[in-house]
FIFI-270547 format. One record per atom (N, C-alpha, C, O): residue in one letter; x, y, z. Coordinates in steps of 0.05 Angstrom, whole numbers, plus 5000, padded with zeros to 4 digits. Example, Ala and Ser with C-alpha at 12.3 -4.5 7.8 and 13.67 -1.06 7.14 Angstrom:
2
A526448865156
A524649105156
A526449345156
A528549345169
S525749555142
S527349795143
S525850015157
S526850235161
end
This chain:
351
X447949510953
X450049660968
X451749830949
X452750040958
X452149740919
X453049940910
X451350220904
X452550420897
X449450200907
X447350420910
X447950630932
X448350870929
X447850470960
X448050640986
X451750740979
X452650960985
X452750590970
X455250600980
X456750850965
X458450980976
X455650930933
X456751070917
X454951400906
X454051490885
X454951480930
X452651730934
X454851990920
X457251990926
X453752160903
X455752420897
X457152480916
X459552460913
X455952580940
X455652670963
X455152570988
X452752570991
X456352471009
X454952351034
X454252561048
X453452521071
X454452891032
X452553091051
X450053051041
X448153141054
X449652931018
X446752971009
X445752721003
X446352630980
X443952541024
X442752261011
X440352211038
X440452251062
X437752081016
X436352041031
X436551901053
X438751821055
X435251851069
X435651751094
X435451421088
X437351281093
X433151331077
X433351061065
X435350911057
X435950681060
X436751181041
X439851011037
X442151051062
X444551011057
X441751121080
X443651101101
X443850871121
X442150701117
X445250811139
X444350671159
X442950711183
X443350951187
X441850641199
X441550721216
X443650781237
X445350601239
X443951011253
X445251121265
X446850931288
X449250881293
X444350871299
X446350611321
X443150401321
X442550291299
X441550371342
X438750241345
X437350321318
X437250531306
X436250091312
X433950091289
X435050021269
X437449961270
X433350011243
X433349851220
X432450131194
X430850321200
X432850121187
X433250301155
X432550111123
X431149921131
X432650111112
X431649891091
X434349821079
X434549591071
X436950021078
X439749961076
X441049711092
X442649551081
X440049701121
X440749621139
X439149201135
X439749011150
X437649201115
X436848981106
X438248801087
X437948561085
X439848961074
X440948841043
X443048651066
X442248421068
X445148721080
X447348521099
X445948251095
X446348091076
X444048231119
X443548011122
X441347861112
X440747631117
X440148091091
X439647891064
X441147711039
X440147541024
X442847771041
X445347651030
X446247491041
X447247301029
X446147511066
X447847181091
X445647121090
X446346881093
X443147091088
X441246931086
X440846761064
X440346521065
X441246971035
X440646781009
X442946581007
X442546360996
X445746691020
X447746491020
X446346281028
X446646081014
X444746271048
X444546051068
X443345801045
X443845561040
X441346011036
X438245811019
X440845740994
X440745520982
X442945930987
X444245770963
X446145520975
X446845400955
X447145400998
X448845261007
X447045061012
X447844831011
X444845101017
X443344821016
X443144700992
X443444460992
X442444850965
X440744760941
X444444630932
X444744400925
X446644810935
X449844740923
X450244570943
X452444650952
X449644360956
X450244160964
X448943910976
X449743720989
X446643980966
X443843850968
X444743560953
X444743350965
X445543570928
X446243280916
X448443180933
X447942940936
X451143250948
X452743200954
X452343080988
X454042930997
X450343151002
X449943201028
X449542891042
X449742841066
X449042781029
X448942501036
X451642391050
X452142291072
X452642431032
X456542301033
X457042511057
X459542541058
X456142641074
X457642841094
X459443051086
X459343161064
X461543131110
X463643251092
X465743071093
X466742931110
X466143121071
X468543041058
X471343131065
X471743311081
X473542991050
X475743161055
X475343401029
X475943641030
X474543271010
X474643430976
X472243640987
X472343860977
X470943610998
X468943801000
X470144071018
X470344301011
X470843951045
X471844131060
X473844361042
X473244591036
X476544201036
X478344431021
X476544631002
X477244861003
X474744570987
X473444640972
X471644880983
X470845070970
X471244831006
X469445041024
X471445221028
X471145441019
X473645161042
X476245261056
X477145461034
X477245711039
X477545391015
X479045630987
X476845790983
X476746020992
X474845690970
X472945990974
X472646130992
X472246360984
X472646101016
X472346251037
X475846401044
X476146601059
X477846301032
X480046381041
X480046641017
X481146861021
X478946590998
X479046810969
X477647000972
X478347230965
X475146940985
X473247170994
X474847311014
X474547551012
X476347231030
X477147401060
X479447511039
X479647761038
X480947381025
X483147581014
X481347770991
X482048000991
X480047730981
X479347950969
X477748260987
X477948500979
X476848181003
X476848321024
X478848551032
X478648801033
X480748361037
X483248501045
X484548631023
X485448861024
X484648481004
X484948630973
X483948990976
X485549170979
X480849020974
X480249270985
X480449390993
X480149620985
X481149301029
X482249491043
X484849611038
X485649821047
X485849471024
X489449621019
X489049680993
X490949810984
X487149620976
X488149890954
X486650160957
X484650210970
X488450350937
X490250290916
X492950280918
X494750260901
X492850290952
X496550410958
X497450120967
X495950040985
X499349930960
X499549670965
X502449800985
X504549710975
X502849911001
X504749931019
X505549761048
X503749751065
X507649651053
X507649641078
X507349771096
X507149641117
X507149941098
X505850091123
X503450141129
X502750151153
X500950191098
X497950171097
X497649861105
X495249791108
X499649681108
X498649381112
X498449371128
X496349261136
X500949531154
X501449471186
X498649591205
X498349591230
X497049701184
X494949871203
X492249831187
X490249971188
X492749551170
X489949511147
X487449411168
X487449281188
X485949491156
X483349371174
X482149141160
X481349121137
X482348911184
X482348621178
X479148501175
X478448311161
X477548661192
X474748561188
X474048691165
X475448851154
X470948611154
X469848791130
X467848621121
X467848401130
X465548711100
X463848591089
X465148281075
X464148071083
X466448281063
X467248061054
X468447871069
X467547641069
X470347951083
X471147811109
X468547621125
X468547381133
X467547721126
X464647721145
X463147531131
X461947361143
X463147531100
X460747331088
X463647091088
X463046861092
X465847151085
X467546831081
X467346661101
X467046421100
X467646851128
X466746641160
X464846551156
X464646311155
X462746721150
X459646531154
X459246391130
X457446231134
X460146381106
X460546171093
X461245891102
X459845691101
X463545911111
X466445751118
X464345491141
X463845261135
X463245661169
X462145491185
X459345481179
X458345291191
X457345631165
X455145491159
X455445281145
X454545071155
X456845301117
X457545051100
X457944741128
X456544541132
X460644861142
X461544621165
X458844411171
X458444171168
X457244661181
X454944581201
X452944481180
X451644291190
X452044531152
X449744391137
X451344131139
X450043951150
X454244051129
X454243871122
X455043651139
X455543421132
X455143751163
X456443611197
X453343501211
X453143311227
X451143681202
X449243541215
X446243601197
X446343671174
X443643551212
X441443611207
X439943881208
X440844081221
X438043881196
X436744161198
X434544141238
X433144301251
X435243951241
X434644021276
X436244081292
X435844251309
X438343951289
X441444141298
X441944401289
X442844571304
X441344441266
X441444681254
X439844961267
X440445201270
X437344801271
X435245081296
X437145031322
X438045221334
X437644791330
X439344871353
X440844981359
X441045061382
X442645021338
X445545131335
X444145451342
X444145561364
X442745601309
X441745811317
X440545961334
X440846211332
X438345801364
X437945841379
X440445881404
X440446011425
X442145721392
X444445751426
X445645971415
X445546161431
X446846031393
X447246241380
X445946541393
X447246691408
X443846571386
X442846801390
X442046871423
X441547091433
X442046601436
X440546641470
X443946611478
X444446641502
X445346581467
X448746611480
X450046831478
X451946911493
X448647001449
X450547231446
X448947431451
X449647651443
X446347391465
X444247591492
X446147621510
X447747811512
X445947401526
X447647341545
X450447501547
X451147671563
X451447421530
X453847491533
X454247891526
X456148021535
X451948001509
X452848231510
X451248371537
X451948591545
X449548271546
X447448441567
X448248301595
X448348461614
X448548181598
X450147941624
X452448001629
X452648131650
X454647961616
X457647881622
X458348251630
X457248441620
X460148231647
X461848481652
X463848541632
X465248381621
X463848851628
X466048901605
X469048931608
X469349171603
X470948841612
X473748871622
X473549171613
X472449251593
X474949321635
X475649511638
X473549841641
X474050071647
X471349681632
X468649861630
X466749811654
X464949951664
X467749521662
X464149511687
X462449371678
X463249161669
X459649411676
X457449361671
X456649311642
X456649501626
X456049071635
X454849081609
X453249221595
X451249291609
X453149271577
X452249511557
X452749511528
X454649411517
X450749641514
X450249611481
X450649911477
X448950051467
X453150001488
X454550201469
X455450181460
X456249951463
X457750371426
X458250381412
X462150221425
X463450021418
X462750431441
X466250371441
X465650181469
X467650031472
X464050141486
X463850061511
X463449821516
X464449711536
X461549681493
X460249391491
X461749111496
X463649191483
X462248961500
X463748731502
X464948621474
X466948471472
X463048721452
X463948691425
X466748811411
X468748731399
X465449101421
X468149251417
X470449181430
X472749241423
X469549011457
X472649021471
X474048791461
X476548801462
X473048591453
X473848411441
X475948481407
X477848391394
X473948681407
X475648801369
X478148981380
X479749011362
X478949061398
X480049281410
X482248951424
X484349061430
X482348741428
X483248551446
X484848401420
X487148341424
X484248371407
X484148181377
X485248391352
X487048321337
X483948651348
X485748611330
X485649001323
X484949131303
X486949081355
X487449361353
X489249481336
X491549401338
X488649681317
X490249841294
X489649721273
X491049741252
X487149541277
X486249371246
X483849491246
X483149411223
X482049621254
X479049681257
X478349871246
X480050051246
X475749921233
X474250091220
X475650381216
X476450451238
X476150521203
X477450791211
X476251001217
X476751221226
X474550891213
X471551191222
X471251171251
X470251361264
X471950921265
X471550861292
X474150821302
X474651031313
X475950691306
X479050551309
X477450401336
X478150191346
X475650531343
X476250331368
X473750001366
X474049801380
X471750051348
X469749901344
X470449821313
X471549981297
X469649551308
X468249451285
X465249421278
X463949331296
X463549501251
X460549391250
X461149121238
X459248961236
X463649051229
X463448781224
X465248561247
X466148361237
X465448601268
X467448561292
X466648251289
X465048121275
X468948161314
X469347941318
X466647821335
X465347641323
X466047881354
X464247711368
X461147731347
X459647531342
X460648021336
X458248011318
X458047801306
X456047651307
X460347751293
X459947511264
X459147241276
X458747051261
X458847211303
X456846971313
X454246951299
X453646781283
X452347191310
X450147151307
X449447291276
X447147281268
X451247421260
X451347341234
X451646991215
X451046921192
X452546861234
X451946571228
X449646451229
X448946261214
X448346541245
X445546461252
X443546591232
X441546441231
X443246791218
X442646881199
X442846691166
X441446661146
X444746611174
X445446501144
X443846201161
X443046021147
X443746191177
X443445831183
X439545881173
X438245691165
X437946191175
X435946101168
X435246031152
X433345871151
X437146211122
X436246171093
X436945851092
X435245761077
X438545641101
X438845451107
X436245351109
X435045291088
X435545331128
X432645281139
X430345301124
X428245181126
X431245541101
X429645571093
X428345361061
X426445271049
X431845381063
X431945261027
X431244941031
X430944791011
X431144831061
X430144631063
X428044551063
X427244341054
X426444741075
X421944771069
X421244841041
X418944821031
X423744931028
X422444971002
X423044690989
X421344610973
X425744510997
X425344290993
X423344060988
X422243930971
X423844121024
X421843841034
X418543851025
X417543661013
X417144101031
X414844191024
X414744210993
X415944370979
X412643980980
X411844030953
X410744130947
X411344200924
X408044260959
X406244450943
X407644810946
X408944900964
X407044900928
X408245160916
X406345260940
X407445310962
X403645290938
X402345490957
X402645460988
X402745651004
X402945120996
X405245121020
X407145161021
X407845121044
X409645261002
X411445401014
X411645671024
X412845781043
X409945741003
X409746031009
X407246041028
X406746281028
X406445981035
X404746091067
X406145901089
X405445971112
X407945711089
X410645671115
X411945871106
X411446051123
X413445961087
X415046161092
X414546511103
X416046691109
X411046491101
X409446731111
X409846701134
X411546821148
X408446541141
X407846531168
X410146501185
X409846671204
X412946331189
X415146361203
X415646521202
X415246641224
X417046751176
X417147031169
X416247121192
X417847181209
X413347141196
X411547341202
X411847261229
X410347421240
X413147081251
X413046951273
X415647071282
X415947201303
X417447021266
X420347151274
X421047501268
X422747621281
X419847601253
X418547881250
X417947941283
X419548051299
X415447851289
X414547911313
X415847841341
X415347971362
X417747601339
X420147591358
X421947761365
X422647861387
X422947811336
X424948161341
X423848311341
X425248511345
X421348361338
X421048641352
X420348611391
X420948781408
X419148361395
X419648361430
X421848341444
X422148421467
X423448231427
X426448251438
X427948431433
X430248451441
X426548621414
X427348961411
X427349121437
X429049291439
X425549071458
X424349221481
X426749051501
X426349051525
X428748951492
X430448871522
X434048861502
X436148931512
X433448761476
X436248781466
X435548951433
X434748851412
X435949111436
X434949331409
X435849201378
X438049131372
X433449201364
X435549131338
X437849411323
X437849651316
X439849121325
X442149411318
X444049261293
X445349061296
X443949351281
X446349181257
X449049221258
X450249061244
X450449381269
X453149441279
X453649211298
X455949131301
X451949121309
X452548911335
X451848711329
X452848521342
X449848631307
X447948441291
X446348321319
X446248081324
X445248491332
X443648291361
X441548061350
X440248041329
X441747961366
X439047681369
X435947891347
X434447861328
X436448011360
X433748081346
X433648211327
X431848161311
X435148401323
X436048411286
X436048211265
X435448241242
X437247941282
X437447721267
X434547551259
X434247421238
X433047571277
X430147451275
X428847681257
X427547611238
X429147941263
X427848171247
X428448031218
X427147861206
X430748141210
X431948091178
X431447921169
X431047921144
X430947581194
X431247421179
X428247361173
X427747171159
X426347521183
X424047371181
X423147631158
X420947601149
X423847761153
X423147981130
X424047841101
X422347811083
X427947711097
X428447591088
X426747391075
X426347381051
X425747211095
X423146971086
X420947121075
X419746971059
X420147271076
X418147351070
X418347521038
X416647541021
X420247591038
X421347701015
X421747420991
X421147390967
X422547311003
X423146980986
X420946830980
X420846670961
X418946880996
X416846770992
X415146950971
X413646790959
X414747200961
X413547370949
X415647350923
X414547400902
X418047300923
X419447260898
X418746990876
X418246950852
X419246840907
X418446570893
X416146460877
X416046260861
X413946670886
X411146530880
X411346780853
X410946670831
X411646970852
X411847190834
X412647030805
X411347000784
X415546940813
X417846960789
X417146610774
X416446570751
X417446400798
X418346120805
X414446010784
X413845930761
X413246060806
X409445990806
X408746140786
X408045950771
X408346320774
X406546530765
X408246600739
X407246650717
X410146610743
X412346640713
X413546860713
X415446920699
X411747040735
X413347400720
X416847420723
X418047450744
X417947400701
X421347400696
X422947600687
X425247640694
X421147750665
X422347920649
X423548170669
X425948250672
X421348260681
X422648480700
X425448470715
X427248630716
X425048180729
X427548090750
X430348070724
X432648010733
X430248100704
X432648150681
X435748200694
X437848070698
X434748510697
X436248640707
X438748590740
X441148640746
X436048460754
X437548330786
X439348020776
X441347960790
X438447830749
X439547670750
X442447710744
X444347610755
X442247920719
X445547980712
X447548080730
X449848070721
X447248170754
X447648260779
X448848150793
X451148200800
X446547890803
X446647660821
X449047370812
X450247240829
X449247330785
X450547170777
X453847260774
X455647110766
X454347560781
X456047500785
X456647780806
X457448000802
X455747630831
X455747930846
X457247980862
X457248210870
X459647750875
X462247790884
X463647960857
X465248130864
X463147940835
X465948140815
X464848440821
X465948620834
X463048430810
X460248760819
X462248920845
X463549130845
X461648690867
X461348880883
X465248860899
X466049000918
X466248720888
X469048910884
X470049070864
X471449260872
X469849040839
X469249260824
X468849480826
X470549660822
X466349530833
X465249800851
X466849860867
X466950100867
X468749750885
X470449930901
X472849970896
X474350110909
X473349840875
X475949920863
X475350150842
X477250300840
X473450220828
X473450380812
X472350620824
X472950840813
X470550620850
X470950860874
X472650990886
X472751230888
X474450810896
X477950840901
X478651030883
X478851270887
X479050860851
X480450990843
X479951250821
X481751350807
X476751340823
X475951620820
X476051810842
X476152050840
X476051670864
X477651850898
X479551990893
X479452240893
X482051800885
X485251840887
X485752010863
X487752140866
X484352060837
X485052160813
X484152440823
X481952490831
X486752670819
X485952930830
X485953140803
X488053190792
X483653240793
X484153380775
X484853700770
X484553800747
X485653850792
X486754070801
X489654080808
X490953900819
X490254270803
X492454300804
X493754250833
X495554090836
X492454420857
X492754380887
X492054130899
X492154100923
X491153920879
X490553680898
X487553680916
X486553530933
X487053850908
X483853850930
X481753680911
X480253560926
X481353650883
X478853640874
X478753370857
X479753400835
X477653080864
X478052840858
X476352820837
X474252960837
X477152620813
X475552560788
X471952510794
X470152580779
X471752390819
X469852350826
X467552600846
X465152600851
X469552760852
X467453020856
X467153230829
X465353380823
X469153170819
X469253380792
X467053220767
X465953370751
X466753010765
X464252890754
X461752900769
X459952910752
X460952910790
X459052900811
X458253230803
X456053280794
X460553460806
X459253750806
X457853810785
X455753930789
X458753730748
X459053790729
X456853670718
X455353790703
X456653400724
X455053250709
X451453220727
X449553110719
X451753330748
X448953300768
X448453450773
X446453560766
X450353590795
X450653740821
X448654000806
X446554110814
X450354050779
X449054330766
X446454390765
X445754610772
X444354160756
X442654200740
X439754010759
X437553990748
X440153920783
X439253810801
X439453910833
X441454050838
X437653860854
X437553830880
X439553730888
X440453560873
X440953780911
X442453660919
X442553420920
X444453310909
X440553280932
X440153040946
X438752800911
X439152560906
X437652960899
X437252750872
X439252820860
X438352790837
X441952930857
X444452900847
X445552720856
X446652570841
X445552690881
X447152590891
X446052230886
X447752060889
X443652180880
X442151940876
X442251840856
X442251600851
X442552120834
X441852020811
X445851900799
X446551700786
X446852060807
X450052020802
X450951660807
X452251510793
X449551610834
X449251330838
X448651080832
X449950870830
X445251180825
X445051140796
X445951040772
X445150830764
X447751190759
X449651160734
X451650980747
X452450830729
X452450930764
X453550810760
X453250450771
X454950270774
X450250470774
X449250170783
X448250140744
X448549910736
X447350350724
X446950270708
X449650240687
X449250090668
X451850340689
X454850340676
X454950060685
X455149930665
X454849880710
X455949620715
X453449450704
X453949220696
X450749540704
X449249440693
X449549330666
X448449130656
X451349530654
X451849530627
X454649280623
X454849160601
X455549250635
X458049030629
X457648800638
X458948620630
X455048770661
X454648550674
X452848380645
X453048140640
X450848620626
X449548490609
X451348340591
X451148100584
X453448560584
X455848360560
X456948140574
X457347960558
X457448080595
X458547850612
X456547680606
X457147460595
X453947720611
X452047540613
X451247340588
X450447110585
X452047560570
X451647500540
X452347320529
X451247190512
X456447280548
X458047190533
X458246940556
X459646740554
X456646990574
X457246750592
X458746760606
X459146520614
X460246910618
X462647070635
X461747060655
X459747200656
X462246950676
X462346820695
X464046880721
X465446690729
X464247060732
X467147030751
X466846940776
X465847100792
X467546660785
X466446510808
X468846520821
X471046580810
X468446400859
X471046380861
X469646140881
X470945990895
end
């Protein structure tokens, strides 16, 4: 995401790195809920020794503060660099981070409250409840249910809960809204699911052909449940969630046997220094976006540090569109570069 997110230009970027518009999937549109997924497979393996004893009280708080640090750092973002009361009274409360602290918060609840058969249950009522509820239920004030953008039952709910807090590109919709982050739960409950077959299952070449084949089963679910509820990631539908999640497995399964079975390591170098510390990364990145935005290096105020580097240093001597990639680029390899000295030194920033 810091890739998609930090383009020279959002007049000039491939399409790959965009999202999809409203219906459909993009390869951008994968990284979300690949991430609530690997959470999932990491909350099994981080409490796998502990899971016996239930939850706890020490466990719970313990879930509770990280997830309360993630949502404030969240919010952290949305209000800088201007820490004002008034940018507060109109801050927008949902967001990527926000979004992984919920589904942290109650996947954690749910591994350690019950079983991994409860666990498909949960996900199944999950996803056949929040069908229901967006293609079924009537929309206050709209009529008829519907998977439009400001019209949907989703939006009315973000618009009900927590109007003058929402996206600013939309005010009236969230892509990370309140009712979505349901079946964003269910997402993370598969990597769950998952990190338990890699468990339970001992042979290496049975994990990886269960994790093909479900993959390849739930692959093929979202796309039939594409033809009645579209996969859409702004709304995270039922079948986005089976899509991602069964691409997800499948992706884990080709890593696993690659990196885990077979040894190849050296390449993945680069993703580990990343990964180990990829809550700092990826607020980082938006604070140091921010604050090449806000730095104006003209006299009139029109021309930000970050377009006056973008013209000078790419824009010149390149295509539009591979300026604008390659600028992005630099700066996944600039954090690349500090994530290595962190790594070096053992630097660590957990929360």
């Amino acid at each position: 995401m810091i890739l998609v997110n930090n383009p020279g230009t959002w007049e000039s970027v491939y399409t790959p790195l965009l999202h999809a518009h409203w219906n459909g999937c993009t390869p951008t549109d994968l990284v979300f809920p690949f991430f609530l997924f690997i959470v999932g497979v990491s909350i099994h393996f981080a409490f796998l020794p502990v899971s016996e004893n239930g939850l706890t009280r020490q466990l719970f708080l313990k879930i509770l503060r990280r997830s309360l640090i993630i949502f404030a750092l969240g919010l952290f973002l949305a209000w800088f660099p201007v820490f004002t009361l008034d940018r507060l009274s109109r801050l927008r409360i949902p967001g990527v981070l926000q979004r992984i602290s919920i589904v942290f918060f109650f996947s954690s609840i749910i591994y350690l409250s019950s079983n991994w058969l409860t666990h498909i249950r949960i996900a199944v009522s999950v996803l056949v409840g929040y069908f229901i509820l967006m293609t079924i239920v009537p929309v206050p004030d709209f009529g008829a249910a519907n998977l439009e953008p400001e019209t949907n039952l989703g939006a009315w709910v973000d618009r009900l809960l927590l109007d003058g807090h929402l996206w600013a590109q939309s005010k009236t919709w969230d892509p990370e809204g309140m009712l979505s982050t349901l079946p964003a739960i269910a997402t993370c409950l598969l990597g769950m699911l998952s990190g338990q077959l890699i468990t339970k299952v001992k042979s290496a070449a049975e994990k990886v052909a269960w994790l093909f084949f479900i993959g390849s089963v739930l692959i093929l679910l979202g796309l039939a449940w594409d033809l009645i509820f579209p996969i859409n990631k702004a709304l995270w539908t039922s079948s986005y969630v089976l899509y991602t999640g069964g691409m997800a497995m499948q992706f884990l399964a080709a890593l696993y046997w690659l990196v885990d079975v077979q040894g190849y390591k050296k390449w993945a170098t680069p993703f580990v220094y990343y990964g180990t510390n990829a809550i700092f990364v990826f607020v980082a990145s938006g604070i140091l976006a921010k604050t090449l935005l806000r730095i104006k290096v003209d006299a009139e105020g029109n021309i930000s540090l970050w377009s006056y580097l973008y013209q000078h240093l790419f824009a010149t001597w390149l295509p539009p569109k591979d300026a604008s990639l390659l600028f992005a680029l630099s700066l996944l390899a600039l954090f690349l570069a500090i994530l290595w000295q962190m790594y070096r030194r053992k630097i660590f920033i957990k929360v």
